[in-house]
C-alpha positions in Angstrom: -4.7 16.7 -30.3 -6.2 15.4 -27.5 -6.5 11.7 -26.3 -10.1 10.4 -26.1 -9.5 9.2 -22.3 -7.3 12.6 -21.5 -9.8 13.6 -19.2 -10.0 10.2 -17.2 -6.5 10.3 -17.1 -6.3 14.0 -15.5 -9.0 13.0 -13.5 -6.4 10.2 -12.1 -4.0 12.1 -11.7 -5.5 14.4 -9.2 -7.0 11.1 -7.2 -3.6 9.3 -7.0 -2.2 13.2 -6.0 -5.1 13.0 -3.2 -4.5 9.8 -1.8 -0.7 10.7 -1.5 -1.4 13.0 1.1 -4.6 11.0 2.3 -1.9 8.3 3.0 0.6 10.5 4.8 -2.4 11.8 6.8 -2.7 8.2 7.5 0.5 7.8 8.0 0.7 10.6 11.1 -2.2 9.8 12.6 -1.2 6.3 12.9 2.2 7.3 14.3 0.3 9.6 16.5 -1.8 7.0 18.0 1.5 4.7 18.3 2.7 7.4 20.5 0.2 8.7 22.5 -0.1 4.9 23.3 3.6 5.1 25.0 2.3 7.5 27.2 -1.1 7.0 27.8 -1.9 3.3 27.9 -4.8 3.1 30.0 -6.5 5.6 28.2 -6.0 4.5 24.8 -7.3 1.2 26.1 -10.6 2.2 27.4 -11.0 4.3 24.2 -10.5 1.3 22.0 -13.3 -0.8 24.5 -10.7 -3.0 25.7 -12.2 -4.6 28.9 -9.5 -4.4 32.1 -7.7 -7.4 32.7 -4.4 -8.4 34.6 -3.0 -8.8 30.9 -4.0 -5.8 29.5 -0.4 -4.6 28.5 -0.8 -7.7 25.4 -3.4 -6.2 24.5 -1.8 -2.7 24.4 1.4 -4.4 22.9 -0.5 -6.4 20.0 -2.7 -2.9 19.4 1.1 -1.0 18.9 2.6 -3.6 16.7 0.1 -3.4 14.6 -0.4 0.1 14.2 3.4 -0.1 13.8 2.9 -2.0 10.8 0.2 0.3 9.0 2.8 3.0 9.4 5.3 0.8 7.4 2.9 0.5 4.8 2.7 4.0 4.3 5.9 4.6 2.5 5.3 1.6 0.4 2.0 2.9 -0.5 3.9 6.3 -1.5 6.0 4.1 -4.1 3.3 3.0 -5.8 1.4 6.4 -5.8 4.3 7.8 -7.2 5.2 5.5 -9.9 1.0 5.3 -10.8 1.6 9.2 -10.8 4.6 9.0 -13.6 2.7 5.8 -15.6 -0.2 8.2 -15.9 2.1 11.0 -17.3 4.0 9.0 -19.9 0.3 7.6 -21.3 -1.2 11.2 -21.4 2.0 12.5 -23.4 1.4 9.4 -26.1 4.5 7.2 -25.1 3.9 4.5 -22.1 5.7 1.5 -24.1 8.9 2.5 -22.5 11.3 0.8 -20.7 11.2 3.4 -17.6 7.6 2.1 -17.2 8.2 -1.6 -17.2 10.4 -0.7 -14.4 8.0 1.3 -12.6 5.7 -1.9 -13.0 8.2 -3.8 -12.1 8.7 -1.7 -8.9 5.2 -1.4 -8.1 4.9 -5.5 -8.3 7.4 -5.8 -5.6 6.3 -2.8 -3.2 2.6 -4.7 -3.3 4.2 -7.7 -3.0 5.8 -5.9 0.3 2.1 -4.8 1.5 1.1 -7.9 1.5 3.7 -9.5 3.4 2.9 -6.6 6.1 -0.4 -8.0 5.8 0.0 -11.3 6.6 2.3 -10.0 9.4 -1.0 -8.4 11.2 -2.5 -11.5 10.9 -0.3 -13.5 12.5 0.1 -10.9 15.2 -4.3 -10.4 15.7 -4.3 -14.2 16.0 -1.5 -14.0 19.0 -2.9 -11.2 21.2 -5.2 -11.9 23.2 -5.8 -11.4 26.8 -7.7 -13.4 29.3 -10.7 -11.7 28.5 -10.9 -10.8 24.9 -8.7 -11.3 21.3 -7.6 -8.7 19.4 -10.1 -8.2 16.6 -9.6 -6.0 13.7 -11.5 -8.0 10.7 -8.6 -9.1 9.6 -9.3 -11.9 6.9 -6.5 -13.5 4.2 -7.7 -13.1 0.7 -6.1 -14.1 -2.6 -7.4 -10.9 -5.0 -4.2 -8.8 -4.2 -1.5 -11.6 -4.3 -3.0 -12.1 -7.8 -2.9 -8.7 -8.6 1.6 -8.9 -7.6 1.5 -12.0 -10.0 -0.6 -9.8 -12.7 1.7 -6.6 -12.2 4.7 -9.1 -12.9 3.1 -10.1 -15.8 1.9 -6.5 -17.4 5.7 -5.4 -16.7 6.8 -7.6 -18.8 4.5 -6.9 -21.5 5.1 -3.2 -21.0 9.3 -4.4 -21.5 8.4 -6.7 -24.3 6.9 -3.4 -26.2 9.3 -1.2 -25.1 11.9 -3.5 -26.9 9.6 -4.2 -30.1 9.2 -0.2 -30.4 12.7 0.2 -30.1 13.7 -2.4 -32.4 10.9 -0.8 -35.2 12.4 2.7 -34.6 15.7 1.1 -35.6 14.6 -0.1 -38.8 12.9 2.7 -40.3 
């Protein structure tokens, strides 16, 4: 028998199996960019419309710390792909009030919790790099939506362990 929502939840599956690789794309192009950056400043300046100045390499050096830090995110991002990947599984086979899933929760809370540290992290670096000319602008802006969405992870990991333990103590009285 098939689950009323079977079909959403295949239909997630293949989206979080997309953006696994749309992230590692992400992931190598970034590191690409970091690189070709080593060894072709000037260039990857003008590309990126940063006007010459005598402080240009702050520029450059804000730019590749930065990027730097996307390509941290990546693997973090992975972890929770992964672990939405397995969540999805256990819910389409009937049984997601298990213990292995609060985990994953659990695990997902604190790898966000990560991302968002790196994203504070840009911040702080945009606002320090700038040249005599021109900042370092990349839209960055602070927001509380996903630090409430660590706190609401925490939260649904605990449900998910509460009824983990509930089922467990049922199946032991019956």
């Amino acid at each position: 028998m098939s689950l009323p929502y079977d079909r959403a939840l295949g239909i997630s599956r293949r989206v979080l199996r997309l953006l696994i690789v749309v992230n590692m794309v992400y992931g190598l192009a970034i590191l690409g960019l970091v690189t070709w950056s080593l060894f072709s400043a000037d260039l990857v300046m003008d590309a990126m419309g940063v006007a010459p100045a005598a402080d240009r390499d702050v520029m450059l050096r804000g730019m590749q710390l930065v990027a730097f830090i996307g390509v941290l995110a990546v693997p973090l991002l992975h972890i929770i792909l992964k672990r939405l990947i397995s969540i999805v599984n256990t819910v389409r086979a009937g049984d997601p009030f298990i213990t292995e899933n609060a985990r994953r929760l659990r695990i997902i809370a604190q790898t966000l919790f990560g991302i968002q540290i790196l994203h504070l992290l840009v911040g702080f670096v945009i606002s320090r790099t700038r040249s005599q000319v021109q900042q370092l602008d990349l839209d960055w802006s602070f927001s509380i939506t996903p630090w409430i969405a660590v706190l609401l992870l925490f939260v649904l990991a605990g449900v998910f362990e509460h009824g983990a333990r509930i089922r467990a103590d049922l199946e032991g009285t019956v």
